[in-house]
Residue, then its C-alpha position, 0 to 999 in steps of 0.5 A: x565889493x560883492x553885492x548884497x543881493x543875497x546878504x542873508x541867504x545861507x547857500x550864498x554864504x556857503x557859495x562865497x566860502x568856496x576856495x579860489x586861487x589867487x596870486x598876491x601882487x604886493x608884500x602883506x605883512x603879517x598875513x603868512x596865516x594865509x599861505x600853509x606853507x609859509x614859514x614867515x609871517x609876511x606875505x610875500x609878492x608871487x605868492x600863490x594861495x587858494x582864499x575864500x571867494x569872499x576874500x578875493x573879491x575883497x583884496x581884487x576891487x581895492x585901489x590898487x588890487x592886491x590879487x589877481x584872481x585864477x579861475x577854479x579848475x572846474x571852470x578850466x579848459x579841461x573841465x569846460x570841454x568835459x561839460x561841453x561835450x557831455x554834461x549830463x555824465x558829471x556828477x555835479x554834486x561831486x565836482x562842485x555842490x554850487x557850479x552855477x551859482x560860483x560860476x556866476x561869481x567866477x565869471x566876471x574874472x574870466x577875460x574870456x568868456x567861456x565861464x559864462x558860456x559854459x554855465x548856459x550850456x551846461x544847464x542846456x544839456x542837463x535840462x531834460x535830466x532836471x526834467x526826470x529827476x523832477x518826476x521819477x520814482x527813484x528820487x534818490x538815484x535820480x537827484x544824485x548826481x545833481x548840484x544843489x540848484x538843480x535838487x531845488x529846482x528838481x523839488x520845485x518841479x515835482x511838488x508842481x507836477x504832484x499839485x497837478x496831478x492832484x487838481x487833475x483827479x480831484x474831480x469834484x469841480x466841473x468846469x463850466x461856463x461864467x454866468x459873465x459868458x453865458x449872459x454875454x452870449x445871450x445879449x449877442x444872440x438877443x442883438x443880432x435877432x434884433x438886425 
């Protein structure tokens, strides 16, 4: 069973919606609904079909598993060699809206590894892109080709930058030293003229 950590949160609803592939190791009758190309109204064994990350993780923690779940395309070796060579090319927002956060989910099916690797890597190598679109003019061509983690993050870090910018022109409050400080120092000075 997946966690509720994020029970309520409409981006992991839509995160846990997305389609996987996934192989059914037991005869399901009347679950043909699932397979389009289905022309009974049972499942058959072997029958391979893309169901909603929520319903894999379901039919996979039941005793026995009912599926055994593929990984994604974009979390195969083609995809994995693309962003580890140069992940700031991809359009995240193309290839997949929620790459981490399904990643995340994904990752515990890989036998592997990789995904999980991958995941890192790419944010590694995509950091300093986050960073610009965070603080550039042209928001729009900046934030395109970000995944929807990295648009909030990338409004988080502006909305900080602006803040700062903000308190730093503001002007109307000099910093000065705490009567704490300055009294502080007084009792040292008075001390150490007493030895």
């Amino acid at each position: 069973m997946m966690e509720n950590n994020n029970y309520l949160s409409i981006s992991d609803i839509l995160v846990t919606n997305e389609k996987i592939p996934c192989k059914f190791l037991h005869d399901l009758p009347k679950m043909g609904f699932l397979d389009p190309s289905a022309a009974e109204d049972d499942l058959k064994a072997g029958t391979n079909v893309e169901i909603p990350l929520w319903l894999a993780e379901s039919l996979y923690s039941r005793r026995p598993p009912l599926v055994t779940v593929d990984l994604p395309k974009i979390y195969k070796d083609s995809y994995r060699e693309i962003l580890n060579a140069d992940a700031c090319t991809v359009d995240m927002h193309k290839l997949s809206q929620y790459f981490y956060e399904f990643g995340c989910y994904i990752a515990k099916h890989d036998i592997k590894g990789e995904v999980a690797s991958t995941l890192i890597n790419t944010f590694r190598q995509r950091f300093r892109m986050l960073l610009s679109a965070s603080v550039s003019t042209d928001s729009i061509g900046a934030i395109q080709p970000l995944s929807v983690n990295e648009r909030h993050q990338a409004a988080a870090a502006a909305a900080m930058e602006k803040a700062l910018q903000t308190w730093l022109h503001r002007g109307d409050s000099v910093l000065t030293t705490a009567n704490m400080v300055a009294n502080h120092r007084k009792r040292k000075r008075a001390e150490m003229e007493m030895f």
